[in-house]
GUBAMAR-200772 format. One line per field, with one value per atom (N, C-alpha, C): residue number from 1; atom name; x, y, z. Coordinates in steps of 0.1 Angstrom, whole numbers, plus 5000, padded with zeros to 4 digits. Atoms other than C-alpha are relative to their C-alpha. Layout:
<rs>
resi	c(NUM	...)
name	c(CA	...)
px	c(X	...)
py	c(Y	...)
pz	c(Z	...)
</rs>
This chain:
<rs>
resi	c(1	1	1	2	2	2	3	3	3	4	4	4	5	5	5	6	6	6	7	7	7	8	8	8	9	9	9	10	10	10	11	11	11	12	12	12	13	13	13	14	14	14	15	15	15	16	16	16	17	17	17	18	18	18	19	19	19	20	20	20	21	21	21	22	22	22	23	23	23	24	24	24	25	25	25	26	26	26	27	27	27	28	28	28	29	29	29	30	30	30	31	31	31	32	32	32	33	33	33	34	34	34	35	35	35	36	36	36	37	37	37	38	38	38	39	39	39	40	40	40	41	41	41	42	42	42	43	43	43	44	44	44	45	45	45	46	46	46	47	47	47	48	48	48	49	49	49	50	50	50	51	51	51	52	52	52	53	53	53	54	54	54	55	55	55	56	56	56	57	57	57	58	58	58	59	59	59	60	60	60	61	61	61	62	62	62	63	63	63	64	64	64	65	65	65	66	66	66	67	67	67	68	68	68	69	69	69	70	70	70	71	71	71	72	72	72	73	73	73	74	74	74	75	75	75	76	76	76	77	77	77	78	78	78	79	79	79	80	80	80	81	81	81	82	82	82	83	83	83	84	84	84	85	85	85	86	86	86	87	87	87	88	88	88	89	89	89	90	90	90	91	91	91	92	92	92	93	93	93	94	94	94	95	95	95	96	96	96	97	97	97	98	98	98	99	99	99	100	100	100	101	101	101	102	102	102	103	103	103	104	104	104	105	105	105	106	106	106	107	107	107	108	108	108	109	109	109	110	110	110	111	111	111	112	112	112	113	113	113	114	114	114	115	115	115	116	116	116	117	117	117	118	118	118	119	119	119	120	120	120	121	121	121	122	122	122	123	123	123	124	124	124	125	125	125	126	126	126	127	127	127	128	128	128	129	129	129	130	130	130	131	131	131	132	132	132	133	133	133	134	134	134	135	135	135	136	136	136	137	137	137	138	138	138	139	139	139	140	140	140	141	141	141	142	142	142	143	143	143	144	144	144	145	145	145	146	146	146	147	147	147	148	148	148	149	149	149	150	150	150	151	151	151	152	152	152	153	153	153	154	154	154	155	155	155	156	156	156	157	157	157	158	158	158	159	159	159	160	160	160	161	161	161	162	162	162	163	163	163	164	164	164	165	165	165	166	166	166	167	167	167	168	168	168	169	169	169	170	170	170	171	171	171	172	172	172	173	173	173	174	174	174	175	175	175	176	176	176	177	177	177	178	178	178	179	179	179	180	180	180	181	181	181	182	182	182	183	183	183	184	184	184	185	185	185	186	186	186	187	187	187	188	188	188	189	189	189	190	190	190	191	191	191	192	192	192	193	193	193	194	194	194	195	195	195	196	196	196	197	197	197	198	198	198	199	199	199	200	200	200	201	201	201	202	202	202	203	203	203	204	204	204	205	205	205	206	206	206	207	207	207	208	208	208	209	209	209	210	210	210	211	211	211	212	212	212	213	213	213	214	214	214	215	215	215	216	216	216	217	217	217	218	218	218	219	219	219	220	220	220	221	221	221	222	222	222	223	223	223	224	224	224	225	225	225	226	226	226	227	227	227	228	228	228	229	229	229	230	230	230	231	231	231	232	232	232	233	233	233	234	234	234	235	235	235	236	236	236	237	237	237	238	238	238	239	239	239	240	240	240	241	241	241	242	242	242	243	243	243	244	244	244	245	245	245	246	246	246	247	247	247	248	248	248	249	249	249	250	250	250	251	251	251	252	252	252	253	253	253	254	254	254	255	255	255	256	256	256	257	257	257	258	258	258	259	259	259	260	260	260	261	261	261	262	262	262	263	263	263	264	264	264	265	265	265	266	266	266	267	267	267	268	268	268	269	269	269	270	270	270	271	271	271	272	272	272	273	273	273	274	274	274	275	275	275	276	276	276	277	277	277	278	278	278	279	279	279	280	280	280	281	281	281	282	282	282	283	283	283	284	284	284	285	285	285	286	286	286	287	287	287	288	288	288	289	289	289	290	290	290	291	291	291	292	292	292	293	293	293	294	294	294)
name	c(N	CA	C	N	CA	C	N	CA	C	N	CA	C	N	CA	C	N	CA	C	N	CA	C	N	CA	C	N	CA	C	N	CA	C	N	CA	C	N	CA	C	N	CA	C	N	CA	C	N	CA	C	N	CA	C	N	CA	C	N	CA	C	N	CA	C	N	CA	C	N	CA	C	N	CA	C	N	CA	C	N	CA	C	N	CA	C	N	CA	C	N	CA	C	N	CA	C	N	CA	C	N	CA	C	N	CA	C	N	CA	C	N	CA	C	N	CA	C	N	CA	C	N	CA	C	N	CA	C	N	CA	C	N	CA	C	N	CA	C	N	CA	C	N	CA	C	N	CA	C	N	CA	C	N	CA	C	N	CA	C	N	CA	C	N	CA	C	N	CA	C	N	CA	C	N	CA	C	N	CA	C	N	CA	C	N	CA	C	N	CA	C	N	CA	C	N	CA	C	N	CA	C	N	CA	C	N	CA	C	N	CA	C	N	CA	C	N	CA	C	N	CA	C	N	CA	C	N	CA	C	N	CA	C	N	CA	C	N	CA	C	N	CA	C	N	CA	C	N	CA	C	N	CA	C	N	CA	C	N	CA	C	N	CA	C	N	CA	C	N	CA	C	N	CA	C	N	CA	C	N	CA	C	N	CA	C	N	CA	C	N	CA	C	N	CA	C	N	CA	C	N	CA	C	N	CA	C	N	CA	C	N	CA	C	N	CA	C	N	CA	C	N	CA	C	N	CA	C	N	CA	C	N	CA	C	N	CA	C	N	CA	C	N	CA	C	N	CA	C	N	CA	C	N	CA	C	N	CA	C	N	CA	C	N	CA	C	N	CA	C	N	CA	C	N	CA	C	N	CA	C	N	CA	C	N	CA	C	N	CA	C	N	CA	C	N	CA	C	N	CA	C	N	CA	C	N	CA	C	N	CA	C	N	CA	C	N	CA	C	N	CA	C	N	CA	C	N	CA	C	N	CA	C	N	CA	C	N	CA	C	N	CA	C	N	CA	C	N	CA	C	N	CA	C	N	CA	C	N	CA	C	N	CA	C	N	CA	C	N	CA	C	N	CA	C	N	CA	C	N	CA	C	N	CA	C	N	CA	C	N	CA	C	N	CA	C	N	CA	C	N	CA	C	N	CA	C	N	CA	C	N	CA	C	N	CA	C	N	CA	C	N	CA	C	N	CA	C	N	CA	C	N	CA	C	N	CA	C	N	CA	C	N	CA	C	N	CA	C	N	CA	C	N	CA	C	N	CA	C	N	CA	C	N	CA	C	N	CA	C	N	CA	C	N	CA	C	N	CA	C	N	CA	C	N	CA	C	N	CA	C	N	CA	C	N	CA	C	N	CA	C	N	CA	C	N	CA	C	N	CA	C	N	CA	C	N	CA	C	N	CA	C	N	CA	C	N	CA	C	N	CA	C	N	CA	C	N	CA	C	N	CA	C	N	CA	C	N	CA	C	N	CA	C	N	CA	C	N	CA	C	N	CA	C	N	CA	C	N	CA	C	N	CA	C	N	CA	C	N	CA	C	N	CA	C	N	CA	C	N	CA	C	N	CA	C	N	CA	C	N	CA	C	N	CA	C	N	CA	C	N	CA	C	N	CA	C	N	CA	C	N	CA	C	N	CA	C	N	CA	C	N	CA	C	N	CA	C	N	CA	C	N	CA	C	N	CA	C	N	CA	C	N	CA	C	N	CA	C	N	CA	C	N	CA	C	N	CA	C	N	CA	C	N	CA	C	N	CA	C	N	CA	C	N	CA	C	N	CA	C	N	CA	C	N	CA	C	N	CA	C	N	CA	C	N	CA	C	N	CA	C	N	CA	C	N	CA	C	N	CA	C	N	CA	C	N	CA	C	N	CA	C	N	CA	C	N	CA	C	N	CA	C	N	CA	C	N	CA	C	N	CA	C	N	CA	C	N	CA	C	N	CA	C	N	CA	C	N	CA	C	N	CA	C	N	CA	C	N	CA	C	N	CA	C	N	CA	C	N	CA	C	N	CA	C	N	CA	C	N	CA	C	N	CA	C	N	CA	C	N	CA	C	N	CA	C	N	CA	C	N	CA	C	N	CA	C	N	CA	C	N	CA	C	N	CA	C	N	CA	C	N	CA	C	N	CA	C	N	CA	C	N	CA	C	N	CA	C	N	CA	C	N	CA	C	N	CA	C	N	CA	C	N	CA	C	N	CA	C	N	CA	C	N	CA	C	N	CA	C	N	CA	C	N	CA	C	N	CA	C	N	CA	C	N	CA	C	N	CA	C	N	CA	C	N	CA	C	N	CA	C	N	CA	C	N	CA	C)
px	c(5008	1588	4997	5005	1571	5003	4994	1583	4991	5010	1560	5006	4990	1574	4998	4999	1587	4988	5010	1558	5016	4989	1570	4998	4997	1580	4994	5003	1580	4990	5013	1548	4988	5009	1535	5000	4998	1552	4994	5006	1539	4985	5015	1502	4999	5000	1509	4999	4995	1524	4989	5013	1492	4990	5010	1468	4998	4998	1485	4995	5008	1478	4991	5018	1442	4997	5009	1434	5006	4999	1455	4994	5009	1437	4983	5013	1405	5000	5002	1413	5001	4998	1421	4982	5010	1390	4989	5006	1373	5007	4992	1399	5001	4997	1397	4990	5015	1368	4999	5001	1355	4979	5019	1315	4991	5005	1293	4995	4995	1307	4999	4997	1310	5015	4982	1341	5001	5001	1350	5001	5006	1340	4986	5014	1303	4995	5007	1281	4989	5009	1254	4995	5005	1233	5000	5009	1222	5012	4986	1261	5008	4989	1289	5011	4987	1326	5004	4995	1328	4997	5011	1306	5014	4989	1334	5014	4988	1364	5000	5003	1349	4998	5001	1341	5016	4988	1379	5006	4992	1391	4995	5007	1365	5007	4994	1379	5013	4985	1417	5002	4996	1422	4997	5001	1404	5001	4999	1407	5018	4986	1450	5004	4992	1454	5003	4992	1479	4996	5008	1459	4986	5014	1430	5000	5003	1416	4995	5009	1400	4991	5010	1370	4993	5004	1371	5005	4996	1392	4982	5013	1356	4989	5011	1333	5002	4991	1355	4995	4996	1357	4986	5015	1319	4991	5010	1305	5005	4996	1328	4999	5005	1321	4980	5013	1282	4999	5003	1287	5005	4995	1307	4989	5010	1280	4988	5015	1251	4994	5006	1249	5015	4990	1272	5004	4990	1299	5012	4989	1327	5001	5001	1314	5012	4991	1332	5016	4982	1366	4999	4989	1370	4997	4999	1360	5010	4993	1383	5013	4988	1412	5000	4996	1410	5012	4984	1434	5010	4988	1455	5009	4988	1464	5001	4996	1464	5009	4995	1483	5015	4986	1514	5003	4997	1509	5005	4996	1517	5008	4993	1540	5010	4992	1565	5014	4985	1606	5003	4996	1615	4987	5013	1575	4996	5006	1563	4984	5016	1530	4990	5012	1514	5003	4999	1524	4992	5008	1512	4983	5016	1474	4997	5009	1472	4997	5002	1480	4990	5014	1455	4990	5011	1432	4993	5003	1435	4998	5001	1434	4989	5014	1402	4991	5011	1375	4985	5011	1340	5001	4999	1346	4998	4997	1358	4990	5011	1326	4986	5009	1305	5002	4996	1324	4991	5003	1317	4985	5011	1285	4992	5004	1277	4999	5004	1289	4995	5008	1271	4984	5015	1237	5002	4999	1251	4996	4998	1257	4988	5014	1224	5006	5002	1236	4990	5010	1215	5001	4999	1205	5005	4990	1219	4994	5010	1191	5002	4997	1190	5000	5000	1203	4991	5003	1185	5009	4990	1218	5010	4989	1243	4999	5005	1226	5007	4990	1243	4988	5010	1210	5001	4997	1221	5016	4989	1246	5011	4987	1279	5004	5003	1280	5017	4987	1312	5014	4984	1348	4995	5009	1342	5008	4998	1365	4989	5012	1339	4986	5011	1312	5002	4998	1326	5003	5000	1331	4987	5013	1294	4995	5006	1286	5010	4989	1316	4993	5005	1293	4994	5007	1271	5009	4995	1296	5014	4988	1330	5007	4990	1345	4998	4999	1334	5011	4986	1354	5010	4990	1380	5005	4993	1385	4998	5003	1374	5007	4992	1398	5016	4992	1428	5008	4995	1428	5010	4995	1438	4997	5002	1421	5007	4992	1440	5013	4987	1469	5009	5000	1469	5001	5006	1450	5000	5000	1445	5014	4987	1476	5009	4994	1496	4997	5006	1473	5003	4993	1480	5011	4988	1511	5011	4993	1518	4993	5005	1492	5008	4992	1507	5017	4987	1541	4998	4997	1529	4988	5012	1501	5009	4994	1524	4987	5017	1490	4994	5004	1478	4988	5010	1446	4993	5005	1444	5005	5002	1458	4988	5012	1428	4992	5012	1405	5005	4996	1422	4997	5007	1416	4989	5010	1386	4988	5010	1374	5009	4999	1394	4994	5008	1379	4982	5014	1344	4999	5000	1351	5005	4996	1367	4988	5011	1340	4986	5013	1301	5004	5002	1299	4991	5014	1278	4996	5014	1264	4992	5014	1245	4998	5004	1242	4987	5012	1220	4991	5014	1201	4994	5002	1198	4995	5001	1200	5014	4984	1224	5001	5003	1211	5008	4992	1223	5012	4990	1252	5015	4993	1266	4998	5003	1251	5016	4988	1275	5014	4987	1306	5005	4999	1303	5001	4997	1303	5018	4989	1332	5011	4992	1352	5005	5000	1347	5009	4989	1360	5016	4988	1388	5007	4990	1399	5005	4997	1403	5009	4994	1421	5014	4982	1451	5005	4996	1451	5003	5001	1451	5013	4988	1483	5003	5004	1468	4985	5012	1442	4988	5007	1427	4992	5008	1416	4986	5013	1389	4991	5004	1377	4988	5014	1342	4994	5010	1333	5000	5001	1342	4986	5009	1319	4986	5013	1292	4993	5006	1290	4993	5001	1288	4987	5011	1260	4985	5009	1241	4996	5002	1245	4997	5007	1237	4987	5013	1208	4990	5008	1195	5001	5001	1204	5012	4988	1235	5013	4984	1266	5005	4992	1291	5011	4994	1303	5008	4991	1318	5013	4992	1341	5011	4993	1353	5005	4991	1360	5009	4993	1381	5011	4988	1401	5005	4996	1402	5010	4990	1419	5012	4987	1441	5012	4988	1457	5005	4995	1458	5010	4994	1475	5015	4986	1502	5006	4992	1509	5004	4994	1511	5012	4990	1538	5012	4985	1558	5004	4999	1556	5009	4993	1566	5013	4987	1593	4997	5004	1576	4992)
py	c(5002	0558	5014	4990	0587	5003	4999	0597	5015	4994	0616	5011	4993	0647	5005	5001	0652	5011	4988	0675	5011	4990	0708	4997	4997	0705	5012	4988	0742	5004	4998	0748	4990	5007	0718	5007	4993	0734	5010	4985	0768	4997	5010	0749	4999	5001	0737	5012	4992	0763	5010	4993	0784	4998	5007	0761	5008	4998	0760	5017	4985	0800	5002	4999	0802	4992	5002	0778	5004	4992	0797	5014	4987	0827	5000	5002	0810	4997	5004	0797	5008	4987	0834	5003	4995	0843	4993	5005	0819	5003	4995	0825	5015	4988	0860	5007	4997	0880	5010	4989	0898	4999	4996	0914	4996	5000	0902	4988	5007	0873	4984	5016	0830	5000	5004	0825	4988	5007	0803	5010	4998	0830	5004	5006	0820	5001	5002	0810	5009	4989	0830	4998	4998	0835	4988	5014	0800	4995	5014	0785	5000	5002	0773	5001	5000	0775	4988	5010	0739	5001	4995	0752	5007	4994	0776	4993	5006	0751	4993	5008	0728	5004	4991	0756	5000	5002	0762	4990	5013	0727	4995	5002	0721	5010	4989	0754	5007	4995	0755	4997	5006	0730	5004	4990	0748	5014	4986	0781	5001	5005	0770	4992	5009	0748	5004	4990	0759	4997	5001	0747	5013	4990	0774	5008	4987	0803	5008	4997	0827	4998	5005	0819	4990	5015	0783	4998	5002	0789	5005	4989	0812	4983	5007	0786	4985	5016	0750	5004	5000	0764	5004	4997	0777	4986	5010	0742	4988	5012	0721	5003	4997	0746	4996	5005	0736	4989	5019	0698	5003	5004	0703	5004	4996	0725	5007	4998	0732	5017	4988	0770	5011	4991	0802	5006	4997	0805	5007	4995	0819	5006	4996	0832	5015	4989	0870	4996	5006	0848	4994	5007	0830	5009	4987	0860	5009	4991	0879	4994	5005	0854	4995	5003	0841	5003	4993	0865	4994	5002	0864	4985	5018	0825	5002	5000	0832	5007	4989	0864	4987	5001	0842	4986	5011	0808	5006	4998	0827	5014	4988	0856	5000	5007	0856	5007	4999	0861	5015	4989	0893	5006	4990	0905	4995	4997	0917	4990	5006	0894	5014	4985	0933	5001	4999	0936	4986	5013	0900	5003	4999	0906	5014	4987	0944	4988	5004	0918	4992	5014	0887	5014	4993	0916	5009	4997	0931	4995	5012	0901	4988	5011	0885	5005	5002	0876	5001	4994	0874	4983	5015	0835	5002	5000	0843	5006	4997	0862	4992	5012	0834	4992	5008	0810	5012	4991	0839	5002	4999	0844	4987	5013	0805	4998	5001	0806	5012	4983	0843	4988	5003	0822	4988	5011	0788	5006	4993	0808	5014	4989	0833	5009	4990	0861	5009	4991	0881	5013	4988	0912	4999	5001	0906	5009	4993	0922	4999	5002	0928	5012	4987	0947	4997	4999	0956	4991	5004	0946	4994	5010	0922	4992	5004	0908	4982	5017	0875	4988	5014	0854	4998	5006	0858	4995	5005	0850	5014	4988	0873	4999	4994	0895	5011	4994	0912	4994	5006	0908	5001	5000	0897	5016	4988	0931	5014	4991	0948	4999	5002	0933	5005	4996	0942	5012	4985	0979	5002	4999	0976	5005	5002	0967	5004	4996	0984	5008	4992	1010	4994	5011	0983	4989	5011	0959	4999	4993	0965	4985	5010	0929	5002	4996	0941	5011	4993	0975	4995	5002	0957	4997	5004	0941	5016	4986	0976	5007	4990	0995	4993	5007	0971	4997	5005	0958	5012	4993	0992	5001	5000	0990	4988	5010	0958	5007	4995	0968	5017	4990	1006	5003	4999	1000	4988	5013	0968	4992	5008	0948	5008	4996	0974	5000	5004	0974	4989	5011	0940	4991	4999	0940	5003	4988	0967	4991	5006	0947	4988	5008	0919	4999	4998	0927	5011	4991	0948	4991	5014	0917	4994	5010	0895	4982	5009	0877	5000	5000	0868	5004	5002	0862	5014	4984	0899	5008	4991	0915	4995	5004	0895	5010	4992	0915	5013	4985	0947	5005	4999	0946	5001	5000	0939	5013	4984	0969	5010	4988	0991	4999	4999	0980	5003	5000	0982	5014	4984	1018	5005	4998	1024	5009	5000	1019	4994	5011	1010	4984	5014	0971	4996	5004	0963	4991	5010	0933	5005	4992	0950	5006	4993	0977	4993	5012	0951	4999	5005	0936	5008	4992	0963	5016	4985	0996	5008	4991	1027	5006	4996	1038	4987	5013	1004	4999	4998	1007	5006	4985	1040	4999	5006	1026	4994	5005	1000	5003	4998	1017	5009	4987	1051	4995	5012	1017	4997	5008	1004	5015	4990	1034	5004	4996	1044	4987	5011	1008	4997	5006	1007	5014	4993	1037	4998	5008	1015	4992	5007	0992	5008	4988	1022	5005	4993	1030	4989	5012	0992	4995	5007	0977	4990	5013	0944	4998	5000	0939	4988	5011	0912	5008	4988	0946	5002	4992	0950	4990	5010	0914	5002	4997	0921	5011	4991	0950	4997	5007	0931	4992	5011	0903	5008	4995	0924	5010	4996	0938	4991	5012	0906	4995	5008	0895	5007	4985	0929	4997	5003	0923	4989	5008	0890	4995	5000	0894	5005	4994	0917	4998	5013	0895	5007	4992	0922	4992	5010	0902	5009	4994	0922	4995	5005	0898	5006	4998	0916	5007	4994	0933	4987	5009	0898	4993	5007	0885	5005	4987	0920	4995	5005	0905	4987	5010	0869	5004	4995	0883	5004	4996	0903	4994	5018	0871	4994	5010	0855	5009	4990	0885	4995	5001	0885	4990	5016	0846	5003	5004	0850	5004	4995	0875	4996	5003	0861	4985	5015	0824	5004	4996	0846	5005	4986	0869	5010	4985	0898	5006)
pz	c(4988	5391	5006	4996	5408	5011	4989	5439	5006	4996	5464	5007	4998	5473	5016	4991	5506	5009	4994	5535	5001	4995	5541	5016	4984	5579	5006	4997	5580	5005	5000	5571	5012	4987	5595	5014	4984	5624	5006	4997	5616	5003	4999	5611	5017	4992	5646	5006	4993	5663	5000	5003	5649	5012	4988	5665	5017	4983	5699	4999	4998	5695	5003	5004	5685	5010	4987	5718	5010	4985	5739	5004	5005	5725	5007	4995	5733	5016	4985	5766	5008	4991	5777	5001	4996	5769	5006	4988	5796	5012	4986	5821	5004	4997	5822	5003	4991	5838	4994	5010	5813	5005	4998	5828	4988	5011	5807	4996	5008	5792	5008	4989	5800	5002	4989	5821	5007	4982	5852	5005	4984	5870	4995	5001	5858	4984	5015	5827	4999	5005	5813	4982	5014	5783	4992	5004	5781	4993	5005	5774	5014	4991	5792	4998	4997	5798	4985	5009	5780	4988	5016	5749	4995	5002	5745	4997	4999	5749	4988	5012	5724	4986	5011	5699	4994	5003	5701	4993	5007	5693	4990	5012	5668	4988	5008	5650	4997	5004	5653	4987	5013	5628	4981	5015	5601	5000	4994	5614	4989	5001	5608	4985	5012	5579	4993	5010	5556	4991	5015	5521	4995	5005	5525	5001	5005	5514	5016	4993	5538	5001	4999	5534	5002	4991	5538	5012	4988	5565	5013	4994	5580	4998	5001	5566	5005	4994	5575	5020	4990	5611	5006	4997	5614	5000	5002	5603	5013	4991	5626	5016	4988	5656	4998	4996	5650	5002	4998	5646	5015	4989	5677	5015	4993	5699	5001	5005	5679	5002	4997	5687	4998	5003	5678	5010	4988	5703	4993	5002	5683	4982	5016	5648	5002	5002	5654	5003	4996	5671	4979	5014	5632	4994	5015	5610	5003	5000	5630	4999	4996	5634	4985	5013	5600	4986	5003	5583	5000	4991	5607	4995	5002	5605	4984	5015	5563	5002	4999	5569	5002	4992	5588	4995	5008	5569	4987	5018	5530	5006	5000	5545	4992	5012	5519	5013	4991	5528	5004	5001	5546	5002	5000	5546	5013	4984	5585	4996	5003	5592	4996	5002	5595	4984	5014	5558	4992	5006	5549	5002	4997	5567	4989	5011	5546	4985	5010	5518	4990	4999	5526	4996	5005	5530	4991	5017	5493	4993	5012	5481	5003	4995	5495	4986	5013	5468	5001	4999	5459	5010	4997	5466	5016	4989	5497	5007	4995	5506	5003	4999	5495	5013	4989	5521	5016	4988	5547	5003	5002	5537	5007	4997	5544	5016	4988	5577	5007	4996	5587	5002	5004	5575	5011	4988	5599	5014	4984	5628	5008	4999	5625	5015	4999	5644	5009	4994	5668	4994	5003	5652	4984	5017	5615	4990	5010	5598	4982	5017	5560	4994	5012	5531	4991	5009	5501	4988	5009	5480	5009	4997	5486	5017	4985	5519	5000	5003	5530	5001	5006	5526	4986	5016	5490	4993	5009	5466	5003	5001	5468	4985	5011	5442	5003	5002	5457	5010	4992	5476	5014	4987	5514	5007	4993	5522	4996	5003	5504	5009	4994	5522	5013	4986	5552	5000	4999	5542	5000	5004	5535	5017	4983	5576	5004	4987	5591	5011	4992	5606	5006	4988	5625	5004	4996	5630	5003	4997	5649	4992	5008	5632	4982	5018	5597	5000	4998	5610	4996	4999	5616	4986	5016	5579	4992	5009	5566	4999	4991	5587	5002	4998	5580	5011	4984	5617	5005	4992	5629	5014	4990	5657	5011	4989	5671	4999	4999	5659	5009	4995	5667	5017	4988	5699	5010	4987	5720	4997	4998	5708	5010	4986	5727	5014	4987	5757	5005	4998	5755	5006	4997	5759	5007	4989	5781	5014	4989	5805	5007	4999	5803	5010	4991	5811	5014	4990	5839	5013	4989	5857	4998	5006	5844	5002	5003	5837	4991	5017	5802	5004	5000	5819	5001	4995	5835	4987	5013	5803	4991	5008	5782	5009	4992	5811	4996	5002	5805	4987	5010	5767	4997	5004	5770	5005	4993	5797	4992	5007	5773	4984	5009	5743	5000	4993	5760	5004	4996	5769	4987	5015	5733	4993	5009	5717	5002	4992	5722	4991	5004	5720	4988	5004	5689	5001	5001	5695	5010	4989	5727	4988	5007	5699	4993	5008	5677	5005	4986	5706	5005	4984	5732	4992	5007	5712	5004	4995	5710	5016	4987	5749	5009	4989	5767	4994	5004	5745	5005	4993	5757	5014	4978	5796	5000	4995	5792	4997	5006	5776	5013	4994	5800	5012	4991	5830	4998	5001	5812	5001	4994	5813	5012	4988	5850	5007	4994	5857	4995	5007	5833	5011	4998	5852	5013	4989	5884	4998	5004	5862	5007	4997	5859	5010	4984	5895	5007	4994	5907	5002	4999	5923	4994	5001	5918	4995	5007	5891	5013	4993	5917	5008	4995	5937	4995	5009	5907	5003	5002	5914	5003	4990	5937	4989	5005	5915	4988	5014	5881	5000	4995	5896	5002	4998	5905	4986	5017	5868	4997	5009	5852	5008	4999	5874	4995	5005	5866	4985	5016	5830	4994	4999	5832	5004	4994	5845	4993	5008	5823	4983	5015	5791	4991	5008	5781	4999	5004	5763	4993	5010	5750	4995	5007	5725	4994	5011	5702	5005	4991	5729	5000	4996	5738	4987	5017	5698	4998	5007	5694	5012	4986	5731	4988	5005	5713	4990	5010	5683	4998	4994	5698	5009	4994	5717	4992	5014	5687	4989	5009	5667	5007	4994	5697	4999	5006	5691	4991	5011	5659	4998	5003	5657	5008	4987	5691	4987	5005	5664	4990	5018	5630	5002	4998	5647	4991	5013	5624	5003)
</rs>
């Protein structure tokens, strides 16, 4: 008689426990007042708050499941955020979080998740490019333009960490896989962290990551859209404000002049997405490690 072999518990819990991450990850980045960007403290750029929420729940579950590849995890969680709201709300949150949840589902005994993600991301494929590739072409991208070779309207022809050394220089989430997530790890996770314990406010350290990654570095999705001139407007902005952040008793101080960004920049059609994927990620990195203990 065949006997069905028992689930791993473990593995479910971790599955879970993932999840709950990746929508607490997402739900920072509505509750947090990031200029620019959809929040509750206002919509913009022809979505809403709920578009965002629903993206989330549509995309934990394959974002998380412990059976898949990276790439299906990218491509699973790109097709079930369209059925869920028909428009690209969180393509840079799963290409960048995707790893991550591989990275802390297959960490082997004794190996740091930061040692598991260098691993996941030596060991991504061409496969894995194709998947990525699929949802890149779902989610159409503002600004995506085209290569000559290995462009994602076609067939993948190489590894998706290749592909993304290809666009690191236009694309701060290709960086990131290029650059083996130095930049979260190096740079915002600690901000993170430091904010955190010093607002004692997830929501106001999500804002603080995101006005120092915004001054870091120019935003490229404005980059794409807007050019390198509104780029460097808005970074050489985000600086001057981030340095109100470090003088501020009470981040709530910054609140009127946050607010009067975001309407500015909303007004003139400027999202600096990719600012806010590189915040999402970075929530999601800190879960994961407070879930792994590594």
């Amino acid at each position: 008689m065949l006997m069905t072999p028992p689930p791993d518990t473990g593995r479910i819990a971790l599955q879970a426990a993932l999840e709950t991450a990746f929508l607490h990850a997402c739900r920072l980045d509505v509750e947090a007042l990031k200029p620019g960007n959809v929040g509750h403290h206002g919509d913009g750029h022809r979505m809403q708050v709920a578009d965002f929420l629903a993206s989330a729940k549509a995309a934990a579950g394959p974002i998380c499941r412990a059976d898949a590849t990276v790439g299906e995890r990218i491509e699973q969680a790109m097709r079930a955020t369209w059925q869920a709201v028909g428009c690209n709300t969180n393509l840079g949150i799963v290409l960048g979080c995707a790893p991550i949840a591989h990275a802390a589902l297959h960490r082997q005994p004794e190996e740091s998740l930061c040692a598991s993600l260098q691993r996941t991301l030596a060991g991504l494929t061409v496969t894995d490019a194709s998947h990525a590739y699929a949802a890149i072409r779902l989610a159409q991208p503002a600004g995506l333009g085209r290569r000559d070779e290995d462009d994602v309207a076609g067939d993948a022809r190489i590894t998706l960490l290749q592909a993304m050394q290809l666009a690191a220089h236009r694309d701060s989430i290709a960086s990131l896989y290029a650059a083996r997530y130095e930049l979260v790890l190096r740079h915002l996770l600690p901000v993170h962290l430091a904010a955190r314990d010093r607002w004692c406010s997830e929501a106001w350290a999500a804002a603080t990551v995101f006005m120092f990654c915004l001054a870091l570095i120019p935003d490229t999705h404005i980059m794409r859209k807007h050019g390198p001139e509104t780029a460097l407007s808005v970074r050489n902005t985000a600086i001057r404000l981030l340095g109100g952040f470090e003088r501020a008793v009470d981040p709530v101080m910054m609140q009127d002049t946050l607010m009067d960004w975001d309407e500015r920049l909303k007004t003139a059609g400027i999202n600096p997405g990719t600012s806010a994927d590189l915040t999402v990620v970075t929530a999601f990195l800190a879960g994961a490690l407070e879930i792994t203990g590594a």
